[in-house]
Steps between C-alpha positions, in 0.01 A plus 500: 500500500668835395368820715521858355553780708543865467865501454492248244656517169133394384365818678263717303428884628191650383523837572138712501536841621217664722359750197280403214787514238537118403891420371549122467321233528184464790535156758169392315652543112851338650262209644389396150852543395614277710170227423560506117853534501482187780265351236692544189795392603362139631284509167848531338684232761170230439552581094870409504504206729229362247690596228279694348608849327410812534484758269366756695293555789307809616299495858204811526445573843090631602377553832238699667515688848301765662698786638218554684596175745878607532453893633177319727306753353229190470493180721634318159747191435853786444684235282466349114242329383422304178854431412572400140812370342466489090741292359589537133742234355650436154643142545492163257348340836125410464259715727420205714899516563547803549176499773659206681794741530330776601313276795865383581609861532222556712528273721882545561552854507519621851363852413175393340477252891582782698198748345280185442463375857521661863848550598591597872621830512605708832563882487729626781568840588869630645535856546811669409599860631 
């Protein structure tokens, strides 16, 4: 088991400043970064361990939310909802392939488990002067 931590090489720093001038990416759009790039690349992984080529592979990203929920300015679910990954593939695999691979992906890539099921999750607070 391999734990991350904040002074990690793998660390990512998402910086949001406190005005309404967005630069970068939000912690919702680098979410579904992480999900389809998670996805792709075990899409890819599945492809070549099957030996099946890929010419190329594009993943479209759709979600809903309500930022209605996340500034509680209504007693609504604050995350994403409806979730869609598109997959478009130009491959000499047969779509029945190419779905097994996709299922494969699915079911292996630890992104797609960790927004697909509850996950345990403890916020701690440690004040700094």
């Amino acid at each position: 088991m391999r734990s991350w931590t904040g002074t990690s090489p793998c660390a990512v720093i998402i910086h949001r400043s406190c005005s309404a001038i967005t630069r970068g990416t939000t912690a919702v759009e680098t979410v579904l970064a992480a999900l389809g790039a998670c996805m792709t690349g075990q899409f890819a992984a599945e492809a070549t361990r099957r030996g099946v080529r890929i010419d190329s592979l594009t993943v479209d990203l759709e979600c809903t939310t309500d930022l209605n929920g996340m500034f509680g300015l209504q007693p609504i679910r604050p995350g994403l909802r409806d979730v869609t990954l598109s997959y478009r593939v130009a491959s000499d695999a047969d779509e029945e392939t190419l779905k097994e691979i996709l299922d494969t992906a699915r079911s292996l890539s630890p992104v797609f488990d960790t927004v697909t099921k509850p996950v345990a999750v403890a916020a701690t607070l440690h004040k700094e002067s």
